[in-house]
C-alpha positions as CSV (number, residue, x, y, z in Angstrom):
1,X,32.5,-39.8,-53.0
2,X,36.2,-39.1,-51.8
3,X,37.5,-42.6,-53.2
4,X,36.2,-45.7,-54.7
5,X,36.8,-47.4,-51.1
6,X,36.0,-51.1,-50.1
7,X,35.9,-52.6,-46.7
8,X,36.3,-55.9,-46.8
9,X,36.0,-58.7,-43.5
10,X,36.8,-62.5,-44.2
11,X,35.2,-63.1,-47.2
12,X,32.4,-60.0,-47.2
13,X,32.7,-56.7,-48.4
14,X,31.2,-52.7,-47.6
15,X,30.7,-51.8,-51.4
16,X,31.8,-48.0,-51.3
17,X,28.7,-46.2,-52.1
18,X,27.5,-47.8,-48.7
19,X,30.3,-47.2,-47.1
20,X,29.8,-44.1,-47.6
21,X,26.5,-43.3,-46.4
22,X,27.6,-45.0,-43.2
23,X,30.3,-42.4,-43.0
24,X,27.7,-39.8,-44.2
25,X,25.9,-40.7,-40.9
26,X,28.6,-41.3,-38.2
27,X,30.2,-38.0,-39.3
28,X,27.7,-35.8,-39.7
29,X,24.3,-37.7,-38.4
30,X,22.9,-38.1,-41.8
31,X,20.2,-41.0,-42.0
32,X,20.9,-43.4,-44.4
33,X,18.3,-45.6,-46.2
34,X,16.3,-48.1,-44.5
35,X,18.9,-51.1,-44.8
36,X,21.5,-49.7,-43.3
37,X,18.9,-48.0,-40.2
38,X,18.2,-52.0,-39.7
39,X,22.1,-52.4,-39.6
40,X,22.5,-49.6,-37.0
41,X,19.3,-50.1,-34.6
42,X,20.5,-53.8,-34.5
43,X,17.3,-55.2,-36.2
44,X,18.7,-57.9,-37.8
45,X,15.3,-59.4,-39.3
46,X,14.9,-55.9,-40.8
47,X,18.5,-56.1,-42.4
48,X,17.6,-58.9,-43.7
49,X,14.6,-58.5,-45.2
50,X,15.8,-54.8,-46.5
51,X,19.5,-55.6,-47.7
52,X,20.2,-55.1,-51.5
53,X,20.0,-58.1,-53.4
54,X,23.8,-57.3,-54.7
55,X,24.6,-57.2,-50.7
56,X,22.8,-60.3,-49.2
57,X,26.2,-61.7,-48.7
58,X,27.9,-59.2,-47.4
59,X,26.3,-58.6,-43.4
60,X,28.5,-60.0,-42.1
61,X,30.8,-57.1,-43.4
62,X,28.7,-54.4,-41.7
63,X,28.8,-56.5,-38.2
64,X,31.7,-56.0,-38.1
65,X,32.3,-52.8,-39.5
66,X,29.7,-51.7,-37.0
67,X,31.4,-53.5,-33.8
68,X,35.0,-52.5,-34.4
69,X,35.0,-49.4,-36.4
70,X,31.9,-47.4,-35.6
71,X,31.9,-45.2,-31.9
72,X,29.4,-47.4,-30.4
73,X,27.1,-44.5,-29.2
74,X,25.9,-44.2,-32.3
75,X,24.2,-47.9,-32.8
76,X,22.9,-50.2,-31.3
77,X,19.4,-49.1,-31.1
78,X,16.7,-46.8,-32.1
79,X,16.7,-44.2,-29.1
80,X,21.0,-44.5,-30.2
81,X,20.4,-43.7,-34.1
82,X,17.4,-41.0,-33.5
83,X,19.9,-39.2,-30.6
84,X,23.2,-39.6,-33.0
85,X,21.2,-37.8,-35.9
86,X,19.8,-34.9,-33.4
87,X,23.3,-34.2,-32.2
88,X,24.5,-34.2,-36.5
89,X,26.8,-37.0,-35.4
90,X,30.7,-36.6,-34.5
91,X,30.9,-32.8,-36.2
92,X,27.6,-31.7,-34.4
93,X,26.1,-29.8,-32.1
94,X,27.3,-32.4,-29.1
């Protein structure tokens, strides 16, 4: 972990060790755990159901961080997240 790094939105916050899986993924395609998959294929009933306990108040955080930080070819659904990890996100084969 480069820095202890929050991202915070209104009153919601990233918690860095998420923040950097998320990085994890949109830089080099690695799939993150199943919580944040839900965040990135859109699922929202799967976020919720998967979020950590510590982070149930915190999606609306990761809609946004998602929406107006994250290249949007990489979300947004299944096919998006399966095709962004098969390329090894931005420093990949594509």
């Amino acid at each position: 972990m480069e820095n202890c790094v929050y991202y915070h939105y209104k009153n919601s916050t990233i918690a860095p060790i998420l923040l950097d899986h998320i990085k994890d993924y949109v830089e080099r395609g690695v799939l993150p755990g199943w919580f944040l998959q839900a965040v990135i294929t859109n699922n929202f009933r799967q976020a919720v159901f998967r979020v950590p306990k510590e982070e149930a108040n915190n999606l609306e955080a990761y809609a946004h961080y998602f929406y107006a930080i994250v290249p949007a070819e990489c979300h947004g659904s299944e096919e998006a997240m399966k095709a962004w990890v098969a390329r090894g996100g931005k420093e990949g084969k594509g």
